[in-house]
C-alpha positions as CSV (number, residue, x, y, z in Angstrom):
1,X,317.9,45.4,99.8
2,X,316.3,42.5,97.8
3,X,316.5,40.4,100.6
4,X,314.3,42.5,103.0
5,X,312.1,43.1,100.4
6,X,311.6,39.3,100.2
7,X,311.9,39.1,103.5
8,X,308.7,42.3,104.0
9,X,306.8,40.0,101.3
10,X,307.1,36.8,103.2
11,X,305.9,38.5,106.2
12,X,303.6,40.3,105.1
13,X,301.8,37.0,103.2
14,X,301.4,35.3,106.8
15,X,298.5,36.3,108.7
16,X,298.5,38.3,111.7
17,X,296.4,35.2,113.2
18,X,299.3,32.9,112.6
19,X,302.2,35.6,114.1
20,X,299.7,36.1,117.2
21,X,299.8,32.5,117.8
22,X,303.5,32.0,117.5
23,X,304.2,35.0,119.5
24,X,301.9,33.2,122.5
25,X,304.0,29.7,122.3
26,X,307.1,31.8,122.8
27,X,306.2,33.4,125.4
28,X,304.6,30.4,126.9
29,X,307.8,28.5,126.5
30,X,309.8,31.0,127.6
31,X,307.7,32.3,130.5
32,X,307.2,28.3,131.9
33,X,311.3,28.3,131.4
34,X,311.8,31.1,133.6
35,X,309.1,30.2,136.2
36,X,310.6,26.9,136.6
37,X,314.1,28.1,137.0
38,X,313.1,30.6,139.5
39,X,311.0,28.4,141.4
40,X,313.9,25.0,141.1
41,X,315.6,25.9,144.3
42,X,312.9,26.9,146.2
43,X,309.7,24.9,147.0
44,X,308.6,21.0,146.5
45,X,309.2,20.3,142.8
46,X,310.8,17.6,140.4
47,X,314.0,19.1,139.4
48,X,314.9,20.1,143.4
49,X,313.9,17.2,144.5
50,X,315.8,15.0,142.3
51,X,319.1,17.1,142.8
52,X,318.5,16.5,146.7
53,X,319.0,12.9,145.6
54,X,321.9,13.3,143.3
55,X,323.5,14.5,146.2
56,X,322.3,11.7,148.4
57,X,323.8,9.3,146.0
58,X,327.4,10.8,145.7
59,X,327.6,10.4,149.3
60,X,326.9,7.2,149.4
61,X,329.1,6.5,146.1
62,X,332.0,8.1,148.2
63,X,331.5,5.3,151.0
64,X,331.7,2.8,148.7
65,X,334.5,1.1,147.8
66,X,333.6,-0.4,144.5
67,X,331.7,2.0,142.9
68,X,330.6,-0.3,139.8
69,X,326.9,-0.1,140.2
70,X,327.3,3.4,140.5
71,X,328.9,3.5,136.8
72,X,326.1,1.7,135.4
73,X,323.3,4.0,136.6
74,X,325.5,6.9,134.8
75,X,325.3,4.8,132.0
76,X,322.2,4.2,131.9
77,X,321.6,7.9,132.4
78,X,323.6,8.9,129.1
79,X,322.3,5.9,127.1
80,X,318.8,7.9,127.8
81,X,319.9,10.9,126.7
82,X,322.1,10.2,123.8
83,X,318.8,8.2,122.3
84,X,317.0,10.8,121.9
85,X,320.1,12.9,120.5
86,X,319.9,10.8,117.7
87,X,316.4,11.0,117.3
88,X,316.3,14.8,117.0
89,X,318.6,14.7,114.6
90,X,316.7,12.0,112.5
91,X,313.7,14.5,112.8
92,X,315.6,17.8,112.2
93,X,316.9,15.7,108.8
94,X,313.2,14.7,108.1
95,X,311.9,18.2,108.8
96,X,314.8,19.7,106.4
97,X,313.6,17.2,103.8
98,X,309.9,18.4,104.4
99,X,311.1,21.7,103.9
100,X,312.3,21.1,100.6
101,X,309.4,19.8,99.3
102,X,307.0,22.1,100.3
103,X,304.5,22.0,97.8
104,X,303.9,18.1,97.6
105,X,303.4,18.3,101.6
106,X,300.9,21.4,100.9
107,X,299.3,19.0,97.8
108,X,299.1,15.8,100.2
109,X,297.5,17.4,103.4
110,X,294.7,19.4,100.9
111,X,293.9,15.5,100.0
112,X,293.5,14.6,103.3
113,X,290.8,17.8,104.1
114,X,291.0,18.5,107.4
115,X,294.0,21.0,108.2
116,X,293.3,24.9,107.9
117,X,294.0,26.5,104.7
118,X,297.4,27.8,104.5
119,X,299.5,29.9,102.4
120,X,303.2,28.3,101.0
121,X,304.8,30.9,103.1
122,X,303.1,29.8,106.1
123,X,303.9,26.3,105.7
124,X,307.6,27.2,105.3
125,X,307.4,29.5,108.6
126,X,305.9,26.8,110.6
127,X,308.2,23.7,109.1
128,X,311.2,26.7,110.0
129,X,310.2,26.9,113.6
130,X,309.8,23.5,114.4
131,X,313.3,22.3,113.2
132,X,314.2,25.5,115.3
133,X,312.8,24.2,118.2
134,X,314.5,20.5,117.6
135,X,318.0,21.8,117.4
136,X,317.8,23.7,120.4
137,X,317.1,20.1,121.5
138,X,319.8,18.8,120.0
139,X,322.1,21.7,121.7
140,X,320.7,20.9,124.9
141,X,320.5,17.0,125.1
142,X,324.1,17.6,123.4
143,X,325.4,19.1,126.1
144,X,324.1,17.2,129.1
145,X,325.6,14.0,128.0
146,X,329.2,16.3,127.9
147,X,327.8,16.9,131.2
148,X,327.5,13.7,132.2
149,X,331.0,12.7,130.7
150,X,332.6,14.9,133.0
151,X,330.6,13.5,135.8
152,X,331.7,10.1,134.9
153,X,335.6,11.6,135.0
154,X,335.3,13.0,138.5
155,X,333.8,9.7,139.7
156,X,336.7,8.0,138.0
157,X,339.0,11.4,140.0
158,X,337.4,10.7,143.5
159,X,339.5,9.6,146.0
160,X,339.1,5.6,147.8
161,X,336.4,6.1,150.3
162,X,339.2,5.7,153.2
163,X,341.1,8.4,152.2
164,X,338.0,10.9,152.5
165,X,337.1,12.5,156.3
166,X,334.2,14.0,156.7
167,X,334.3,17.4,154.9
168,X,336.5,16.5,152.0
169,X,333.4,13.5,151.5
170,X,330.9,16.7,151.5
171,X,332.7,18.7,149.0
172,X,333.6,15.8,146.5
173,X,329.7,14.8,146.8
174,X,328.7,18.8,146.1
175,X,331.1,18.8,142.9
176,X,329.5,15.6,142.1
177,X,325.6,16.3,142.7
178,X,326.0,19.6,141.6
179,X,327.7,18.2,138.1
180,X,325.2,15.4,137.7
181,X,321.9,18.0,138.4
182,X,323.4,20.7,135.8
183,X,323.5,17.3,133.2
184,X,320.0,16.4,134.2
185,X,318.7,19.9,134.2
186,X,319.4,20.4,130.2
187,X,318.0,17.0,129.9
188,X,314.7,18.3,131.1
189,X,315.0,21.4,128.7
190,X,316.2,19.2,125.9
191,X,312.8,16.5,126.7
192,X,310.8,20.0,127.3
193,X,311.6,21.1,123.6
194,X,309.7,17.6,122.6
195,X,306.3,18.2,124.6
196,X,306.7,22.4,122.6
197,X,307.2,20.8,119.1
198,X,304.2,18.7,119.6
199,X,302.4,21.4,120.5
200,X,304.2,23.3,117.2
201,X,302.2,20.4,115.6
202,X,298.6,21.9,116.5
203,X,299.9,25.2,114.1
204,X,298.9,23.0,110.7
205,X,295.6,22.4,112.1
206,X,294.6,25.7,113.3
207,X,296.3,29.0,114.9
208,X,294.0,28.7,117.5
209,X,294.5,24.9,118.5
210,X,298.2,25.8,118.4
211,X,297.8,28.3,121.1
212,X,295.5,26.1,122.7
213,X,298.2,23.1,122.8
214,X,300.5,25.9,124.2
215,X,298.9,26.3,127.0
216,X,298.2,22.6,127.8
217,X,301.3,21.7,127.6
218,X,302.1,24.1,130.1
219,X,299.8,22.8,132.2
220,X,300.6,19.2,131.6
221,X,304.7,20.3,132.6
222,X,303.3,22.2,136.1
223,X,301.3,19.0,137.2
224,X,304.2,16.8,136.4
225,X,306.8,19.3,137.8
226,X,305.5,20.9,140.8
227,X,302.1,18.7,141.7
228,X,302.3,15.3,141.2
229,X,303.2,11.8,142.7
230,X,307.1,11.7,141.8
231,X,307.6,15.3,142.9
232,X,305.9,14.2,146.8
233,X,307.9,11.0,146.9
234,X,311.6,12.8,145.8
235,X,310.8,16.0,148.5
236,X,309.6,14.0,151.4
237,X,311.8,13.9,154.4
238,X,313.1,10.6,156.4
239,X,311.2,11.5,159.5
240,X,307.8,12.0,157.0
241,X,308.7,8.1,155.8
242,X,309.2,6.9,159.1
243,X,306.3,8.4,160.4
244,X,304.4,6.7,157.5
245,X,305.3,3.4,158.6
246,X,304.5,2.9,162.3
């Protein structure tokens, strides 16, 4: 019983502003998350056009016979995403520490005169949801390089490239693509979590310019996902580039 009634007291000492703006970053985050996965297998966009090349390079992995250059690139792959493992934990550490100390954050940004005026309790609720938001980070950049670990042990599995015909080539290169895309597709969510906690950031300056940096950030995701450069280059066709060079 005491603890709902703290928890009813801490509630109730947030404004309604600040619990209306939260509410739209979820459901900006989670609607964008379900759009994209809805739309990743249909359509031109980043993520289904980079799995189309995944699968492109497992092929041509499997008709290798030294398949060292092909290591390297995973490498490089997990170095990527293992760096900025270890940075979300150094900020979930530094947002813990923040979290502790509270008051002296309050006390130094009142110095500084040009956040919105906020309540202890909100400054706790928005310091809660942003280490929130960095370990689902950390869960998700986690995972994909356990992913990609397993990708690295079916590489090391696959059979010499003249032991493989045709269709046993196909499925080794599915299981392979397919393995490598589900790593690079909670890479994405784990790097999408950054571009949400910077919007998190816009909360100590205003519930409005939080819900504001909500949106743009979805917008900022779309153009890089579904309508820019990268996304024309990955889902263009070999006929499209040969016709683009005659």
């Amino acid at each position: 019983m005491a603890f709902l009634e703290h928890l009813n007291l801490f509630r109730a000492a947030i404004p309604g502003l600040d619990w209306f703006a939260l509410a739209w970053f979820a459901a900006c985050w989670i609607g964008y998350t379900l759009y994209t996965d809805r739309q990743g297998q249909a359509g031109r966009n980043l993520l289904r056009g980079t799995d189309r090349m995944r699968t492109v390079w497992m092929e041509r992995l499997l008709e290798r016979e030294i398949r060292i250059v092909d290591s390297a690139l995973l490498g490089n792959l997990m170095h990527s995403v293992s760096f900025f493992a270890s940075t979300t934990m150094v900020i979930i550490g530094g947002l813990i520490a923040t979290l502790g100390a509270v008051d002296h954050a309050m006390q130094w940004v009142a110095n500084l005169g040009l956040l919105a005026p906020a309540g202890r309790e909100a400054w706790t609720l928005k310091l809660i949801a942003l280490i929130v938001v960095f370990i689902y980070a950390f869960f998700k950049l986690t995972w994909s390089i356990r992913q990609f670990n397993r990708c690295a042990i079916l590489i090391g599995a696959a059979p010499p490239h003249d032991q493989l015909d045709d269709s046993r080539r196909r499925a080794w290169a599915r299981r392979l693509g397919r393995l490598s895309a589900l790593a690079g597709h909670d890479f994405n969510r784990g790097l999408r979590a950054y571009y949400f906690g910077l919007a998190l950031l816009a909360w100590f300056v205003h519930p409005w310019a939080f819900a504001g940096a909500s949106v743009w950030v979805v917008v900022v995701l779309y153009r890089r996902e579904f309508a820019s450069e990268p996304v024309a280059l990955l889902c263009e066709d070999d006929s499209e580039e040969g016709d683009g060079g005659r």
